[in-house]
C-alpha positions as CSV (number, residue, x, y, z in Angstrom):
1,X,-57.5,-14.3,-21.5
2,X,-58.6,-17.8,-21.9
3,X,-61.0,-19.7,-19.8
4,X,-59.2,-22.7,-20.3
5,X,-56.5,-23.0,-17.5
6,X,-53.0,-23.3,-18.2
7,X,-52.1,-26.8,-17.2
8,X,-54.6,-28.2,-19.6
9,X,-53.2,-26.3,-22.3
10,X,-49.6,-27.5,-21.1
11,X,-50.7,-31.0,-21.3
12,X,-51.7,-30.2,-24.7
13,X,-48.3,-29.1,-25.3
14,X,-47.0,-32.0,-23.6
15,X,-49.1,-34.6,-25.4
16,X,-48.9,-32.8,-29.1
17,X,-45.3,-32.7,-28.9
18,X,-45.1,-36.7,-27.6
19,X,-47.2,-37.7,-30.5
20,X,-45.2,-35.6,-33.1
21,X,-41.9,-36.9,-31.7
22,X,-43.0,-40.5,-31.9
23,X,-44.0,-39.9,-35.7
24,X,-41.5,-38.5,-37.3
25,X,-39.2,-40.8,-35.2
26,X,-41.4,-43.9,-35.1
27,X,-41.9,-43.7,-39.0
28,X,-38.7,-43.2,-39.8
29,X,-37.3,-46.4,-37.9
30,X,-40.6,-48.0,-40.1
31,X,-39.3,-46.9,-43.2
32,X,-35.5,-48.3,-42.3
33,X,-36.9,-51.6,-41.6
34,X,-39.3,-51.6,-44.8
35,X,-37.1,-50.0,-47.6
36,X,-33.4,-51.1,-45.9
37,X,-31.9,-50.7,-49.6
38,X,-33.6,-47.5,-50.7
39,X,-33.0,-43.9,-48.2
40,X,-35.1,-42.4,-51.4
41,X,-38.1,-44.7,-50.7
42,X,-37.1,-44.0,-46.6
43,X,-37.0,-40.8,-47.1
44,X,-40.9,-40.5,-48.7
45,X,-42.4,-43.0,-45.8
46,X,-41.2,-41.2,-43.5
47,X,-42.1,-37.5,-44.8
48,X,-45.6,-39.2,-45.9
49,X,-46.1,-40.0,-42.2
50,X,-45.4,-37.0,-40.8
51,X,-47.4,-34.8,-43.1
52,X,-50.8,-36.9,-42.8
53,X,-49.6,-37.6,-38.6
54,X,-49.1,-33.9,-37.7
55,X,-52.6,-32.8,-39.5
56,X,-54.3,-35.2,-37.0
57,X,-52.8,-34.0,-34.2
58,X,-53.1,-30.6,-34.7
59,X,-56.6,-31.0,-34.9
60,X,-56.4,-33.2,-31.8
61,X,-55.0,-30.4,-29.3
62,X,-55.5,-27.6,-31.8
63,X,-58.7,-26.2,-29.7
64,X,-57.2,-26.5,-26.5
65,X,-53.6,-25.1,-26.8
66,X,-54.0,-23.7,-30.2
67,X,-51.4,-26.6,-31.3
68,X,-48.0,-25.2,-31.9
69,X,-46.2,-28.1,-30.4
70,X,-42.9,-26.1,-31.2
71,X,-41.3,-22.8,-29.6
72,X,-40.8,-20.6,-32.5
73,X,-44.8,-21.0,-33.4
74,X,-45.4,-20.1,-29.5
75,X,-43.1,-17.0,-29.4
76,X,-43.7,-15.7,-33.1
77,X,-47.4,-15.8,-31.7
78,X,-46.4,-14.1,-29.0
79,X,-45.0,-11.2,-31.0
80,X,-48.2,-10.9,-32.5
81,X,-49.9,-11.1,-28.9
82,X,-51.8,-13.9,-29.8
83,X,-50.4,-15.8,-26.8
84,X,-48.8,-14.3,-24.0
85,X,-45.2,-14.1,-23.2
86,X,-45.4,-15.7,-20.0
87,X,-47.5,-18.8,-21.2
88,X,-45.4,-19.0,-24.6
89,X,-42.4,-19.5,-22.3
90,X,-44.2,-22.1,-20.0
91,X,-44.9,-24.0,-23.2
92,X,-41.8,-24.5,-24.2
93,X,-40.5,-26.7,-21.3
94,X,-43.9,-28.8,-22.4
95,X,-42.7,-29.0,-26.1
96,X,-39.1,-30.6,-25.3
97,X,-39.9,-32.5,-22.5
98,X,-42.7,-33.9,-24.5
99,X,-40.5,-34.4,-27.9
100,X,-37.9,-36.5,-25.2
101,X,-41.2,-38.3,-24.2
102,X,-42.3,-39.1,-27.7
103,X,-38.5,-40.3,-28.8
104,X,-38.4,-42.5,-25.7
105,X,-41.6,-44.1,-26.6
106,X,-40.7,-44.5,-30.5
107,X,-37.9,-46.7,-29.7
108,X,-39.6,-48.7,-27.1
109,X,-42.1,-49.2,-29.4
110,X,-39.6,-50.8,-32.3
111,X,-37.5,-52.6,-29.1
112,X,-34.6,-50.4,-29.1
113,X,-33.0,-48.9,-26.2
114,X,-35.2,-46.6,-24.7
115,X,-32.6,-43.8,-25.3
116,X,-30.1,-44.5,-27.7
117,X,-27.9,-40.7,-28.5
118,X,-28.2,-40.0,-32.2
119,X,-24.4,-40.1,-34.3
120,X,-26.0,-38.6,-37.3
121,X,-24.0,-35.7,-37.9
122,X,-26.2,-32.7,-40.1
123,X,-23.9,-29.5,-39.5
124,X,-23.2,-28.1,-42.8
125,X,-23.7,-24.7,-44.1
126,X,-26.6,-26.0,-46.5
127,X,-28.5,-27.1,-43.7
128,X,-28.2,-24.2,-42.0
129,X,-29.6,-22.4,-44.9
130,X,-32.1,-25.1,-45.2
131,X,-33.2,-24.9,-41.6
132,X,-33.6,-20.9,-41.8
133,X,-35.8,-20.9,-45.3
134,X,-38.1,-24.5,-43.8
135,X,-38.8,-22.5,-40.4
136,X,-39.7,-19.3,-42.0
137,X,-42.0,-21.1,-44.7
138,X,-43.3,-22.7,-41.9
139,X,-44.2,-19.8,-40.0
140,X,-45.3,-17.9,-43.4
141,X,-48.3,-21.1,-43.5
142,X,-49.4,-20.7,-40.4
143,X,-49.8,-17.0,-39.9
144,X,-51.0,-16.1,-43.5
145,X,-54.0,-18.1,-43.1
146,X,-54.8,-16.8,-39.7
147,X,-54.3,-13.8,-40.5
148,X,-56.6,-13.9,-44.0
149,X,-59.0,-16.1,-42.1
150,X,-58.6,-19.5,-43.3
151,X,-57.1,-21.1,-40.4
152,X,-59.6,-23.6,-40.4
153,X,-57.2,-25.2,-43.5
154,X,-54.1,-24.5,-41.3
155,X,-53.4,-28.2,-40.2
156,X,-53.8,-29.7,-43.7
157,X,-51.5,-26.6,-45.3
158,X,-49.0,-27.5,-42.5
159,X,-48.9,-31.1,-42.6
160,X,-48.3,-30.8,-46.6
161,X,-45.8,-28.3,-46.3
162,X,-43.8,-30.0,-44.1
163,X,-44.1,-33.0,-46.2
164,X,-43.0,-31.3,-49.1
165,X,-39.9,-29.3,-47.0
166,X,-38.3,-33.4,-46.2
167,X,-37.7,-33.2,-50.2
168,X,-37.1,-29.2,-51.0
169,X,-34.8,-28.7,-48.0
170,X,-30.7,-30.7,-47.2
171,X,-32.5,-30.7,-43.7
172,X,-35.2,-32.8,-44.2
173,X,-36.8,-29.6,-42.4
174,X,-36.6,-30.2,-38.9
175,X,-38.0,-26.4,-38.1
176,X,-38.6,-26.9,-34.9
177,X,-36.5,-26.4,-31.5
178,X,-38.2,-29.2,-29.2
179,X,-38.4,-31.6,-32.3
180,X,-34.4,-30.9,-32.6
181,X,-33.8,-31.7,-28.9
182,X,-36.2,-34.9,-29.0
183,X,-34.6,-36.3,-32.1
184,X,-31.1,-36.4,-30.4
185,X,-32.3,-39.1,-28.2
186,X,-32.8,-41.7,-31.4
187,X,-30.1,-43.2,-33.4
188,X,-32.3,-44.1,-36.0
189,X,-33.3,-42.1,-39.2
190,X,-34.3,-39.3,-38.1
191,X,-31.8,-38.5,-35.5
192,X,-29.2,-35.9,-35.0
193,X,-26.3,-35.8,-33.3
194,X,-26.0,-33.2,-30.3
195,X,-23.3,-31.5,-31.8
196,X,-25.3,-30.6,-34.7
197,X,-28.2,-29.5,-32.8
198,X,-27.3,-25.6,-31.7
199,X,-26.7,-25.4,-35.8
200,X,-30.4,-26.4,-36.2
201,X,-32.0,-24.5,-33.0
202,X,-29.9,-21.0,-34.0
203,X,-31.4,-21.3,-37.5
204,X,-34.7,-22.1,-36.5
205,X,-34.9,-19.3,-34.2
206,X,-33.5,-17.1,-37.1
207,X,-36.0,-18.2,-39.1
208,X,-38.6,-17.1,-37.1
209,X,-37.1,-13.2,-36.4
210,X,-37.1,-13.3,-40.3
211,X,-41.0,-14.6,-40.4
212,X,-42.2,-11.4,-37.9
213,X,-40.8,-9.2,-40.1
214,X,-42.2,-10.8,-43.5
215,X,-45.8,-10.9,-41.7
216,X,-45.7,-7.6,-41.0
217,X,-45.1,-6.7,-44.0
218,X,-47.2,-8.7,-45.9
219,X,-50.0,-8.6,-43.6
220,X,-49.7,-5.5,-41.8
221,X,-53.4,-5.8,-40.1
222,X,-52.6,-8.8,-38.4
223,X,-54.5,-8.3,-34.9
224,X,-54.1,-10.5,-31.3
225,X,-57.9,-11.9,-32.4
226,X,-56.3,-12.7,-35.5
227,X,-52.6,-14.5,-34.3
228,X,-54.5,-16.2,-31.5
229,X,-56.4,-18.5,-34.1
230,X,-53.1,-19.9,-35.4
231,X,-53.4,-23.5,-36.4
232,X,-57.7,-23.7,-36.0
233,X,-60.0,-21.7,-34.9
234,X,-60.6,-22.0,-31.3
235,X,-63.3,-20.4,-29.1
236,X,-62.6,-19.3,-24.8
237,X,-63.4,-22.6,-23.5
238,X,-62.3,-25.0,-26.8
239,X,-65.5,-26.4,-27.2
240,X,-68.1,-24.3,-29.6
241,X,-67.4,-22.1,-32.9
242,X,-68.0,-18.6,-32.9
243,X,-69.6,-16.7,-35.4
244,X,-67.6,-15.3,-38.6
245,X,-67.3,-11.4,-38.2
246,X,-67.2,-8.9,-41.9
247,X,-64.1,-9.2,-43.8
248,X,-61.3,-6.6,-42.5
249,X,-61.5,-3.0,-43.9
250,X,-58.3,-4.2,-45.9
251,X,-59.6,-6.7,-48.2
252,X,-58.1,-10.6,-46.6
253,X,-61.1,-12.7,-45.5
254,X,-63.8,-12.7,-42.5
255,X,-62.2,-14.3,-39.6
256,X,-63.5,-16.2,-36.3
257,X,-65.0,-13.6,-34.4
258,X,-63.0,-12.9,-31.2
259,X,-62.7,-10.4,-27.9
260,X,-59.3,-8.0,-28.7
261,X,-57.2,-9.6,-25.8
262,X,-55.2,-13.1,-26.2
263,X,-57.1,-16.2,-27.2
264,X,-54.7,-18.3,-24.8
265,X,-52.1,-15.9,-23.2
């Protein structure tokens, strides 16, 4: 169990999510306003944004939460008993109630209403497809390098990837639940509509399923020690590293030394 209590790591949550819904909705109203003539040229600002945005703020609350700021991350880590079930459930109501937060402020901050319901309709079969393969590269990033030990890399890997999936996915690779929720409250850029939502949330969460099972088979060692270090490296009370332990009698890398229970569950 961690020593750090719950409703800091909730706030965590809370304030991670806020921050990555005002980014990606934030610099996509930016992007409209600078490049009106060019969704191309949008379509980079915006994904540009995001990438270098969501490194920073995983680092930010990485340490106290562990950073997930989205509910398949919390319940794939859950699977792997990195996180318990109980507090991967109580940070999920922190995740959309903090992407709302961060969509609200986005268009206060650009002097739109303050919730304005998105009309951008994105329920096709390719981005269903696209949603599905950007959620389980995602998860793929994440738990690869914690489980081979280089989680300390984890938010810059993450931030790039998802700033590559805007151009390799039809999705613009939303792969995230709470981000799909918060982005129905802008009708800007990066919106979506509420009827294409359950689409995106049902592939997400399919993507996921598919990621437990390509983890385990990839990297069948992965340990509780191992998933609760998703994202960086974290120690009981957030503050101080911990020393590296020997490489794993399988070959990946040394990883952050760690008790056998949850890191933050």
């Amino acid at each position: 169990m961690t020593d750090i209590a719950l409703w800091r790591r909730l706030a965590a949550e809370f304030l991670g999510s806020a921050f990555l819904a005002a980014l990606v909705i934030g610099s996509g109203i930016a992007a409209q306003r600078l490049s009106p003539s060019d969704t191309g040229l949008q379509l980079l600002e915006n994904a540009a944004a995001t990438a270098a945005g969501l490194f920073a703020i995983i680092l930010m609350f990485g340490p106290i939460s562990g950073g997930h700021f989205n509910p398949v991350v919390s319940f794939v880590d859950a699977a792997f008993r990195g996180v318990s079930w109980r507090d991967a459930a109580a940070y999920l109501p922190a995740q959309v109630v903090g992407c709302i937060a961060g969509a609200i402020a986005a268009n206060l901050m650009f002097a739109l209403p303050a919730v304005s319901i998105s009309v951008r309709h994105r329920a096709t079969a390719g981005h269903f497809l696209s949603e599905i393969i950007a959620t389980l590269g995602l998860m793929l990033v994440i738990f690869s390098l914690a489980r081979s030990g280089r989680s300390r890399v984890t938010p810059a890997a993450v931030g790039a990837y998802i700033g590559a999936a805007y151009f390799f996915t039809s999705s613009a690779s939303f792969a995230n639940p709470a981000i799909t929720i918060g982005r129905m409250f802008s009708n800007t850029f990066a919106g979506i509509a509420p009827s294409s939502a359950p689409m995106f949330i049902a592939a997400q969460i399919v993507g996921g399923i598919l990621a437990i099972g390509l983890v385990r088979l990839l990297y069948p060692g992965m340990t509780p020690a191992k998933a609760a270090d998703i994202t960086v490296p974290h120690d009981h009370s957030g503050t101080a590293e911990r020393p590296r332990s020997n490489a794993a009698s399988d070959g990946a890398a040394a990883t952050v030394s760690r008790p056998s229970g949850p890191a933050h569950g």
